[in-house]
C-alpha positions, 0 to 999 in steps of 0.5 A: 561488458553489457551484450544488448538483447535482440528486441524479438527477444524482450517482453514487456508486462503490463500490470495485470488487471486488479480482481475484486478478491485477488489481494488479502491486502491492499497496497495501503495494508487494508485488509481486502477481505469483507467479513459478516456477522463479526461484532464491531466497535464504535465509530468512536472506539477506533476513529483515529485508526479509521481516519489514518487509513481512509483516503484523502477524499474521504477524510476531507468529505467526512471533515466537512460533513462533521463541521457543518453539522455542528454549525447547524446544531448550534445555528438551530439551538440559537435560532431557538433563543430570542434575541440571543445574538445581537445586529441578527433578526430573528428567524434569520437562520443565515445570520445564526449560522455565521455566527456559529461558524465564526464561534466554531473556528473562534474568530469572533468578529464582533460584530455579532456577540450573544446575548442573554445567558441561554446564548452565552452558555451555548457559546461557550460550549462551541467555543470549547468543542472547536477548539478540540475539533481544531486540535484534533483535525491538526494532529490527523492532517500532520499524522497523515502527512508524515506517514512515511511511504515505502514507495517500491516498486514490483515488477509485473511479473515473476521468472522461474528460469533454469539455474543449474540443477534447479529452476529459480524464481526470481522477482524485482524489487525498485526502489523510488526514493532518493534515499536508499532504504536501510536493513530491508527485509522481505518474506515470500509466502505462497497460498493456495486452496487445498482439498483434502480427502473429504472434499474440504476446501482450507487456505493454505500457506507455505513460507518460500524460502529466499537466498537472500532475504535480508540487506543493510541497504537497498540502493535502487534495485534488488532481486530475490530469488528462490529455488525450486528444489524438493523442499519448495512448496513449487516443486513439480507444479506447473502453472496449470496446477497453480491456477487450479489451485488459485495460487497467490505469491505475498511478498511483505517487505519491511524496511527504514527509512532514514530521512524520518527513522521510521519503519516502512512496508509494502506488500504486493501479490503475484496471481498463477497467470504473472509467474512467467516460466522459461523467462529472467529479467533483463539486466538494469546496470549498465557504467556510463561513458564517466565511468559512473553506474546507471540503472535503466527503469525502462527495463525494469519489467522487461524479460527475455527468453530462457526456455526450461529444459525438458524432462530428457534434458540435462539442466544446464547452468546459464549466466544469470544477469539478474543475480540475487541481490543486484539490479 
């Protein structure tokens, strides 16, 4: 049996609005932290690195950029070389650097072929270095594109609602595959500034402990839960404190994917002003008229109103549609 929610009783999130600083980490785990004075390495020293994290644009951009100065360097250098290349003129620089780019990729029309020995070597040597700037742009371009991404969904916000003698936080996880993920794992961790008695200004990080933290299989959707009991590092702050505090939630999930058999991950962080008190998330299950179980994304974020008791109220325990582990 599925009760329908008055509309006056959901709300809907929308993303908060992304703050310079707000994530350690972005959604493609770059760390979104500008460090000075730290020694780096060679460009050369960690390129592939470089090129798998950097986006598409920039990897094209810097592709481009790469191939047209090596044309030019050895358009120049046949420039310099009378005579070097036959049916060219001399101090035709168009018709040098044709023939270095159709050297480069190693077409060779034959139309144009060098000439001399100052010619031939120069040649040879494009020849040689495009066809390992050919093997390695191959294996980028393939590296990149069999990466496999978690795709996972959060939801915008998260719910801390009164469940039993305890208030619960709960947030929803989707997945956007076809395929469901297999033995998904997920950690909460909370940071937050922390001054001491000397005025001293430290991150600190404290692990929130889940109900369940660990699935054979995550299908479509999942919840996961923490209570707020004596032990939890939430424990008696409200969300003013949070904010004073400058308070983030990380969620770091680890899965496999089974199409590719490769680990996947994803990460998302919660500020103090997305953790909604007094509120759970409204149910995505519901059986169709065949009998089979659907799951309605459009709800995904919605909430409804579940007000905490106050300090001279008895907890009360209320059903919980959104149970840890399920839609």
């Amino acid at each position: 049996m599925h009760l329908k929610l008055p509309e006056t009783l959901l709300h809907s999130h929308k993303p908060a609005r992304s703050v310079p600083g707000m994530s350690l980490l972005s959604q493609d785990n770059v760390l979104n932290i500008v460090t000075r004075r730290k020694t780096h390495n060679h460009l050369l020293g960690d390129m592939y690195h470089n090129c798998l994290t950097m986006g598409w644009m920039r990897f094209f951009a810097t592709i481009t950029a790469a191939y047209l100065l090596l044309n030019l360097l050895f358009s120049v250098g046949f420039y310099l070389v009378p005579h070097g290349l036959s049916n060219v003129k001399a101090g035709n620089l168009w018709g040098d650097f044709f023939f270095s780019a159709q050297t480069l990729s190693t077409v060779g029309y034959g139309y144009i072929y060098p000439q001399g020995v100052i010619a031939n070597l120069l040649a040879a040597l494009e020849m040689l270095i495009g066809t390992i700037l050919t093997a390695i742009i191959t294996g980028l371009v393939f590296a990149r594109f069999s990466r496999p991404q978690a795709r996972v969904l959060f939801s915008n916000v998260v719910t801390i609602f009164q469940d039993g003698n305890y208030p619960k936080l709960n947030f929803r996880l989707g997945n956007l595959r076809n395929t469901p993920l297999m033995n998904t794992s997920i950690e909460a961790i909370l940071a937050r500034t922390h001054s001491d008695e000397h005025g001293h200004t430290s991150l600190q990080l404290e692990h929130l402990t889940l109900v369940h933290n660990h699935f054979p299989v995550f299908p479509v959707s999942l919840s996961f839960s923490h209570y707020i009991t004596e032990d939890s590092p939430l424990y008696g702050l409200d969300q003013s404190t949070l904010e004073t505090q400058q308070a983030r939630i990380f969620l770091l999930l680890n899965a496999t994917d089974p199409v590719s058999a490769q680990d996947v991950f994803a990460n998302h962080v919660y500020t103090a002003q997305e953790i909604l008190y007094g509120a759970r998330f409204v149910n995505l299950l519901k059986t169709s008229e065949q009998g089979i179980m659907e799951v309605d994304f459009s709800l995904f974020h919605m909430t409804a109103s579940d007000p905490l008791p106050t300090k001279h109220e008895e907890p009360t325990t209320a059903p919980d549609n959104t149970p840890s582990g399920t839609a």
